[in-house]
C-alpha atoms as an extended CHARMM CRD file, in Angstrom:
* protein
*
       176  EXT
         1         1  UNK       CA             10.3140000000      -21.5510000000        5.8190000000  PROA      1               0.0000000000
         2         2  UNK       CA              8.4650000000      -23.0070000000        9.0350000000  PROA      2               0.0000000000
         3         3  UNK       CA              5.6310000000      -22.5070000000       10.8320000000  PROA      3               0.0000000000
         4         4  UNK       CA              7.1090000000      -21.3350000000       13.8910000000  PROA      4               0.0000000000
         5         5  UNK       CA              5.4910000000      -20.6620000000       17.2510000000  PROA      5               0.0000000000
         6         6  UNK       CA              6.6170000000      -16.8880000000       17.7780000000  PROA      6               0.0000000000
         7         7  UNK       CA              7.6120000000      -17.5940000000       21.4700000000  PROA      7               0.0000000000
         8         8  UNK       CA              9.8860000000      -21.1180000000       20.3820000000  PROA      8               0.0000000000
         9         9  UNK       CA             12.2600000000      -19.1530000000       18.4780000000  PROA      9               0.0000000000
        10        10  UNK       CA             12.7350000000      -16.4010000000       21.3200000000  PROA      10              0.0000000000
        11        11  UNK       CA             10.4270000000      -13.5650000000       19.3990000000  PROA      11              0.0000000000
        12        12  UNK       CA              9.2580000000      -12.1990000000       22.7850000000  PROA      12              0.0000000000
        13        13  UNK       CA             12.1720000000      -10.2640000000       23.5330000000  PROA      13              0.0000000000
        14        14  UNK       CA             11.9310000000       -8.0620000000       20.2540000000  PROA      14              0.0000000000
        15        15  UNK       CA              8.2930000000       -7.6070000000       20.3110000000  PROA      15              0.0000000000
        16        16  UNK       CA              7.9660000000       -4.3230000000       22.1500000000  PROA      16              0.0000000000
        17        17  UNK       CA             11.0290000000       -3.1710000000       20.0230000000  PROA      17              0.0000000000
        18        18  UNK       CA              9.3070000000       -4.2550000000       16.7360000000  PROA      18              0.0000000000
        19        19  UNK       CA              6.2220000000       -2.1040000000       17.5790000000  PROA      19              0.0000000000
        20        20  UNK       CA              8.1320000000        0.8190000000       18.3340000000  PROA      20              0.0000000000
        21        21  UNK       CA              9.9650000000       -0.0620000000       14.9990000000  PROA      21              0.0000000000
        22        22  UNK       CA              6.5060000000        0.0280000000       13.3500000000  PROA      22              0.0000000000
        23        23  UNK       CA              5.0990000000        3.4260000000       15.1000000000  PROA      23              0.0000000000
        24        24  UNK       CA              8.3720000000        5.2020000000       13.6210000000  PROA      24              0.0000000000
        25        25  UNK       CA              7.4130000000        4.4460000000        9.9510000000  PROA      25              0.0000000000
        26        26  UNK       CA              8.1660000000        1.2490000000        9.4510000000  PROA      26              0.0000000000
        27        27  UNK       CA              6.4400000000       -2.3140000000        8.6220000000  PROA      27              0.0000000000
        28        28  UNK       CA              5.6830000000       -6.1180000000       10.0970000000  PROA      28              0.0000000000
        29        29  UNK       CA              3.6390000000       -8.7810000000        8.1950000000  PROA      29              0.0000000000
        30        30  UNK       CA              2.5980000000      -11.8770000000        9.7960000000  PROA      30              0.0000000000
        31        31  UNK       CA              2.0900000000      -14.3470000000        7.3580000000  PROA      31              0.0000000000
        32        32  UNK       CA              0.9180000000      -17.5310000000        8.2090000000  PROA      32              0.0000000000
        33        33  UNK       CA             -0.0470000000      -20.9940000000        9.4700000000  PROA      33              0.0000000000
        34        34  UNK       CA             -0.9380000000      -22.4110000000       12.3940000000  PROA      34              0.0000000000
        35        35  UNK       CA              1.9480000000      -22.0190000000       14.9230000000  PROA      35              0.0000000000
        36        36  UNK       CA              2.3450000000      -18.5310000000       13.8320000000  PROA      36              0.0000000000
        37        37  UNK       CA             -0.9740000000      -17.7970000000       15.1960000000  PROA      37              0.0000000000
        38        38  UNK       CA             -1.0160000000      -19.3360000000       18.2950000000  PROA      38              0.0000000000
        39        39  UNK       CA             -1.4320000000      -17.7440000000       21.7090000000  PROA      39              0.0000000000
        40        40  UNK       CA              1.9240000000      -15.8960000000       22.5170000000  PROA      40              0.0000000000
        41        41  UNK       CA              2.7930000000      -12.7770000000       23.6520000000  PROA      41              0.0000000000
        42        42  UNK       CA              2.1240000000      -11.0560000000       20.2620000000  PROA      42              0.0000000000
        43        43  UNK       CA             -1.2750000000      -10.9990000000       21.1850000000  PROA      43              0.0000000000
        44        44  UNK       CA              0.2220000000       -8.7960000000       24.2040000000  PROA      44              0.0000000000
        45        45  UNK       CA              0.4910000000       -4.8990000000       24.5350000000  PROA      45              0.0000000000
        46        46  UNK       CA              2.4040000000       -3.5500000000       23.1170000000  PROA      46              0.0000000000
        47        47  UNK       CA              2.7640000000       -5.7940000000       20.3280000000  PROA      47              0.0000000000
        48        48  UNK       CA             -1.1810000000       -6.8840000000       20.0110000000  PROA      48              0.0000000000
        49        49  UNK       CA             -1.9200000000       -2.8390000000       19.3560000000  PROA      49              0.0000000000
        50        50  UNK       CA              0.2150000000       -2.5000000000       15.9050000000  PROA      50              0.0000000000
        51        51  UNK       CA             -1.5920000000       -5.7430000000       14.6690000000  PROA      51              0.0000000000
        52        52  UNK       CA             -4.6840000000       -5.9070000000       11.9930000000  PROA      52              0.0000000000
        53        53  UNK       CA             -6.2800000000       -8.6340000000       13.2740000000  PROA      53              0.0000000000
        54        54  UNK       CA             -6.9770000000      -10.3320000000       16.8500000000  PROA      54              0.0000000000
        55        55  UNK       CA             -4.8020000000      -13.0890000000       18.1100000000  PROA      55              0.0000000000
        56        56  UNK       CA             -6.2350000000      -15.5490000000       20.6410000000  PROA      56              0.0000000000
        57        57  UNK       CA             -4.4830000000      -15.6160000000       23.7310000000  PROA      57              0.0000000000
        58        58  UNK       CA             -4.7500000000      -18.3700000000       26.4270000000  PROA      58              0.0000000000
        59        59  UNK       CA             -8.1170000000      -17.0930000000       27.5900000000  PROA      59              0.0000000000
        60        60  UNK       CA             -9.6580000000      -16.9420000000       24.2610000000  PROA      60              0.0000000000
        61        61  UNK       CA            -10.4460000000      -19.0750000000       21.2610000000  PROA      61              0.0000000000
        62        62  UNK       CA             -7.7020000000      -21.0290000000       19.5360000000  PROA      62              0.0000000000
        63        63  UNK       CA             -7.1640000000      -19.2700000000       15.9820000000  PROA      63              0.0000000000
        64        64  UNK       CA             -8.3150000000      -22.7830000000       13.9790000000  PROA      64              0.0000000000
        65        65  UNK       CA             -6.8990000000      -24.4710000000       10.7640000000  PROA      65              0.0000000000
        66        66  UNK       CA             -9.2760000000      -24.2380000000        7.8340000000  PROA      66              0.0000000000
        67        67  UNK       CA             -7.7900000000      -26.6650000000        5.6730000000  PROA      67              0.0000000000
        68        68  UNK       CA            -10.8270000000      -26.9130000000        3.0710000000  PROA      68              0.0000000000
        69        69  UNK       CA             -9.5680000000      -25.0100000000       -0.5190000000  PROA      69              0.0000000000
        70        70  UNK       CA            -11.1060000000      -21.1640000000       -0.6090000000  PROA      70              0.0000000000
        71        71  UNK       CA            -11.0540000000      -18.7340000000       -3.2440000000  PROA      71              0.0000000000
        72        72  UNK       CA            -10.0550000000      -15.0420000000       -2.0720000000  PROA      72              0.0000000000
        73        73  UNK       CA            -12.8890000000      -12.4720000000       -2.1070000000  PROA      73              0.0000000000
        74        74  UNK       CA            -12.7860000000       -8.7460000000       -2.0720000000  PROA      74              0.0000000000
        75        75  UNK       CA            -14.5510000000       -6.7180000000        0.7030000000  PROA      75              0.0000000000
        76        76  UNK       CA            -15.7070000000       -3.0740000000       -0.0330000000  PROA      76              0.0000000000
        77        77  UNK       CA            -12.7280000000       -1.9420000000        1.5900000000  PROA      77              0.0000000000
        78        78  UNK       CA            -10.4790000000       -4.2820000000       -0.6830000000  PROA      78              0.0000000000
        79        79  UNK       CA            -12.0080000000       -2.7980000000       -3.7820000000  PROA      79              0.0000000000
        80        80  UNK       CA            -10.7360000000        0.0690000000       -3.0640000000  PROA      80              0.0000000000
        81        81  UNK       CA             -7.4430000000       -0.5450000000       -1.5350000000  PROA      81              0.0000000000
        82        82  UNK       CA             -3.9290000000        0.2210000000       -3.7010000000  PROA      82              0.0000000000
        83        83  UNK       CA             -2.9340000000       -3.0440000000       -1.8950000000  PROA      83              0.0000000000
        84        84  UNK       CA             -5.9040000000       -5.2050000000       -3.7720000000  PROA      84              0.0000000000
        85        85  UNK       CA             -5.4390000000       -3.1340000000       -6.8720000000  PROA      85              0.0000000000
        86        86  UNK       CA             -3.9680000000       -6.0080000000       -9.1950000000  PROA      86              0.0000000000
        87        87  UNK       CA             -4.8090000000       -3.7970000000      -12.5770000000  PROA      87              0.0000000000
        88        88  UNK       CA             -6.4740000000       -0.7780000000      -12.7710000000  PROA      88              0.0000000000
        89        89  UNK       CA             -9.6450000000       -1.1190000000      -14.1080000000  PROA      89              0.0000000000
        90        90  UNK       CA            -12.2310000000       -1.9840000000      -11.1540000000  PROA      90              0.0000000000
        91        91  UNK       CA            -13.9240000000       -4.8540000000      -13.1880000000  PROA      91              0.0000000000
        92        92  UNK       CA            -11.2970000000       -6.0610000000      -14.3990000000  PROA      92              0.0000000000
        93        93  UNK       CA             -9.4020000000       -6.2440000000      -11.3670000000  PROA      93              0.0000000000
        94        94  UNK       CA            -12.9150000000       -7.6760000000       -9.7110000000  PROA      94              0.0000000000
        95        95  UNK       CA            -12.7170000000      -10.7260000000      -12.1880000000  PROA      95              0.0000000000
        96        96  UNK       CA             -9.1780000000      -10.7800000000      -11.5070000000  PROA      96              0.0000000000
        97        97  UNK       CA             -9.3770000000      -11.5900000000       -7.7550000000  PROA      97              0.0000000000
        98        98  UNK       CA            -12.4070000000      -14.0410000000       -9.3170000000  PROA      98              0.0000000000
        99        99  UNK       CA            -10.4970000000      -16.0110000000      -11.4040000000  PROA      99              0.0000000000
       100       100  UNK       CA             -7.2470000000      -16.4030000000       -9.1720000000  PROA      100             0.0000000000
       101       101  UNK       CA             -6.4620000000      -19.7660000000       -7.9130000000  PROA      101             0.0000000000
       102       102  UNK       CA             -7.8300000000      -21.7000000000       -4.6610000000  PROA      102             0.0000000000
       103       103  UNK       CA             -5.8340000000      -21.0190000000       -1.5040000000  PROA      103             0.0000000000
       104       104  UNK       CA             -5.1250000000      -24.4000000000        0.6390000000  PROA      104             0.0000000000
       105       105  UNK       CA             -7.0960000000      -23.3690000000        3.8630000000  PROA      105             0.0000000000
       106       106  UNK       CA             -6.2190000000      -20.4920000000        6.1910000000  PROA      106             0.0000000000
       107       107  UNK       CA             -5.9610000000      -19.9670000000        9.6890000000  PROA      107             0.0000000000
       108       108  UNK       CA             -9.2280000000      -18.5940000000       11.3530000000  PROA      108             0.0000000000
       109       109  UNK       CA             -8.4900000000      -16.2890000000       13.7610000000  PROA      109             0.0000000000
       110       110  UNK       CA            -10.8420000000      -14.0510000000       15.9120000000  PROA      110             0.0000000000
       111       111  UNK       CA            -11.0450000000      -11.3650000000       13.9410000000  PROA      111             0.0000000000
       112       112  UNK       CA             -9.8660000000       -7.9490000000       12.9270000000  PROA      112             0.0000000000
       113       113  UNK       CA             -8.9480000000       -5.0510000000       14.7760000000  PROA      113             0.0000000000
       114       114  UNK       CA            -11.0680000000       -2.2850000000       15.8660000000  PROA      114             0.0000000000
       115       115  UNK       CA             -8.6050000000       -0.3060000000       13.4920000000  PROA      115             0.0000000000
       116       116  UNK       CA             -7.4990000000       -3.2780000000       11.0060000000  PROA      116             0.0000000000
       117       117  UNK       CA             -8.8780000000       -2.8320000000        7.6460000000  PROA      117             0.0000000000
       118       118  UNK       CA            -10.2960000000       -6.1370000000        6.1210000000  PROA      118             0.0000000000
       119       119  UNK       CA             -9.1590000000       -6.3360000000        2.5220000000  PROA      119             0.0000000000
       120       120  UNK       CA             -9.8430000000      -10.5630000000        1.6560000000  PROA      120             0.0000000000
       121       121  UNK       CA            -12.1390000000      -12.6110000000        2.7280000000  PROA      121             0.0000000000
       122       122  UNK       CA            -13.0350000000      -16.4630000000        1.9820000000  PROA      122             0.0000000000
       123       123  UNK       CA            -15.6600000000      -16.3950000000       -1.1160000000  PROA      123             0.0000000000
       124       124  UNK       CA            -18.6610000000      -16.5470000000        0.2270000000  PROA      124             0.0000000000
       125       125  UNK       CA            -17.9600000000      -14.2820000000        3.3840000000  PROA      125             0.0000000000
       126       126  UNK       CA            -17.7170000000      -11.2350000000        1.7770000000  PROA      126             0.0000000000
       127       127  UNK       CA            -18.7700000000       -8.4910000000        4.8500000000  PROA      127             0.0000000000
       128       128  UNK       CA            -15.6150000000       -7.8640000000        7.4320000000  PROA      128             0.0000000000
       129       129  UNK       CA            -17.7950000000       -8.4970000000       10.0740000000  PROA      129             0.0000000000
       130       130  UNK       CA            -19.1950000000      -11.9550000000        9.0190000000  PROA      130             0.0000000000
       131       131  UNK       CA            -15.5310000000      -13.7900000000        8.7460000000  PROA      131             0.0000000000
       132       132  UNK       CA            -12.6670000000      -14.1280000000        9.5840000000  PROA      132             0.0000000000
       133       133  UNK       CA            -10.0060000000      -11.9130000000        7.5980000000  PROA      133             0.0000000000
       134       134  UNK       CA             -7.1410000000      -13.6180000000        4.8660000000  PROA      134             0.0000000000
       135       135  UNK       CA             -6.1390000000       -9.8590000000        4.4980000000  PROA      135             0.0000000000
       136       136  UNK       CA             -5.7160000000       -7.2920000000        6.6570000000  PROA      136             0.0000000000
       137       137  UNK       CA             -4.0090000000       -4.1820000000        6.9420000000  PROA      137             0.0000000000
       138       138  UNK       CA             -3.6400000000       -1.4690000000        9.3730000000  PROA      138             0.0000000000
       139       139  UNK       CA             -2.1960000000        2.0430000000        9.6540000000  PROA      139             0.0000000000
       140       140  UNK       CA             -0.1630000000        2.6020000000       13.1810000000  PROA      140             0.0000000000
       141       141  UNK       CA              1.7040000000        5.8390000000       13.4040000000  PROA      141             0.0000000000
       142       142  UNK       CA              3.6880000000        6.1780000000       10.7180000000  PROA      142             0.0000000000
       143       143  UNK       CA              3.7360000000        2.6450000000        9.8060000000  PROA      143             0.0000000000
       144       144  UNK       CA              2.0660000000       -0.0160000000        8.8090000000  PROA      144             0.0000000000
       145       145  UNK       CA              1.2270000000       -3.6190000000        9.3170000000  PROA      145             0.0000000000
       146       146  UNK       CA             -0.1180000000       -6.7480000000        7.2110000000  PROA      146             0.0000000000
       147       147  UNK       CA             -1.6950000000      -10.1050000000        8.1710000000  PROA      147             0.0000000000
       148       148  UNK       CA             -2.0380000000      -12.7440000000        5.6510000000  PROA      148             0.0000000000
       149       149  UNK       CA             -3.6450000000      -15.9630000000        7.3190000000  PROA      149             0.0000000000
       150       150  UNK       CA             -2.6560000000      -18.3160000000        4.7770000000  PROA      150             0.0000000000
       151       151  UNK       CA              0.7930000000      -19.7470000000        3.5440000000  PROA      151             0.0000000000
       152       152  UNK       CA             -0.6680000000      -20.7180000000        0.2990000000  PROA      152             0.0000000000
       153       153  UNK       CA             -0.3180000000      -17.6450000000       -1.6390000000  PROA      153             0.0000000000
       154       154  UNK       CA              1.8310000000      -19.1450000000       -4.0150000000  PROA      154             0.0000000000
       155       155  UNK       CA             -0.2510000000      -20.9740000000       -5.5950000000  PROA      155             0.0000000000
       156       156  UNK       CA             -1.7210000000      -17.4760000000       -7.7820000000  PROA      156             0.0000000000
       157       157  UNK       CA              1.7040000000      -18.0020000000       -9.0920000000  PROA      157             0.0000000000
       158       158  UNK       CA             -0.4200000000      -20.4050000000      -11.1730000000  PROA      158             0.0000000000
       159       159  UNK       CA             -3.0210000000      -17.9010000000      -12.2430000000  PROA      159             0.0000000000
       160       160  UNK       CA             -2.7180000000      -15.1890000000      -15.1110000000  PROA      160             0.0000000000
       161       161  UNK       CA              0.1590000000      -15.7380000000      -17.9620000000  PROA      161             0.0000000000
       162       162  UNK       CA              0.7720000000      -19.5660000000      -16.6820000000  PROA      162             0.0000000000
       163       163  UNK       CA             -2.7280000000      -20.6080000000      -17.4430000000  PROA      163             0.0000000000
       164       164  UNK       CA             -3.6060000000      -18.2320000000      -20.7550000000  PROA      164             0.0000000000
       165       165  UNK       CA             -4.6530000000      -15.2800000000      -18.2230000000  PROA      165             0.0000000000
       166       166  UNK       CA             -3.5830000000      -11.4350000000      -18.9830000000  PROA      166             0.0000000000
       167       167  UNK       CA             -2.8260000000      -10.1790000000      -15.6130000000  PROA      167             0.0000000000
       168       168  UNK       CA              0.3310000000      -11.6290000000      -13.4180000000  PROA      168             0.0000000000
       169       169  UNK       CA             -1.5830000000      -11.4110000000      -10.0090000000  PROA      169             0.0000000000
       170       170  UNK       CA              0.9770000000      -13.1990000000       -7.9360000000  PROA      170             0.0000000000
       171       171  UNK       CA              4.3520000000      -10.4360000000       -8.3510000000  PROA      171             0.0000000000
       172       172  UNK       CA              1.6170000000       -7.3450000000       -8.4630000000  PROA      172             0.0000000000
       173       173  UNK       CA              0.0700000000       -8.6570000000       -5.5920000000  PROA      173             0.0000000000
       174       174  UNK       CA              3.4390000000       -8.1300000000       -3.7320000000  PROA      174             0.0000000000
       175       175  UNK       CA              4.8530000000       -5.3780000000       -5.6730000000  PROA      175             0.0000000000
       176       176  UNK       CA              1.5820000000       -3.1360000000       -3.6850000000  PROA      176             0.0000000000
């Protein structure tokens, strides 16, 4: 896969459909690096208002590469959340996120959404409000979207059974 600006492949003509696609029950994750982030008419209405998390647009901030290793840290809300819920147990599935793998960087964008739901954060920046999201989430009709501002998470591939763990974080992660 590439990181591909949105508006260099000729995404901009399906945004206002995808939206609608999303309000009717179904889903869009934007998963990413830097390109994917970059100002473009995602960060538009119609298509900015199914999104979790703020995209800069031209008049704004750039969403910037973060390319220093970071471990993924629950918020509140991502304790909680069946898509953070790698085992059932909440300790266990607290040390679980703890012992996962380092991430290669992420891509800091503005923020989340005055309706995105911030489920990982960088360790260390563990309130919503204080960073910028890895995870977000957010209800829109009867659909839902994801944002995921990394394109490292792969690497938790390399957590659990692989390295002596219990818990195979990587395929529960995206079976939620």
């Amino acid at each position: 896969f590439q990181d591909l600006n949105p508006a260099d492949v000729g995404l901009d003509r399906f945004l206002e459909r995808i939206a609608q696609f999303v309000r009717n029950g179904g889903g869009f994750a934007i998963i990413g690096a830097e390109n994917g982030f970059a100002p473009s008419a995602m960060s538009r209405p119609p298509f900015s208002e199914i999104l979790p998390i703020a995209l800069p647009d031209a008049t704004s901030a750039p969403a910037i590469p973060d390319a220093l290793p970071l471990r993924a840290a629950l918020t509140e809300a991502g304790r909680r959340h069946p898509m953070t819920r790698l085992v059932n147990d909440e300790a266990q599935n607290a040390a679980l996120w703890d012992s996962l793998e380092r991430l290669d960087g992420m891509i800091r964008v503005p923020g989340a959404t005055e309706d995105g739901i911030v489920l990982l954060v960088p360790a260390g920046e563990r309130t919503e409000e204080s960073s910028s999201p890895l995870l977000a989430v957010r209800e829109v009709g009867d659909g839902r979207t994801i944002a995921i501002t990394t394109d490292s998470l792969w690497r938790w591939r390399f957590s659990g059974p692989l390295t002596g763990g219990d818990a195979d974080a990587y395929p529960s992660f995206w079976r939620n």
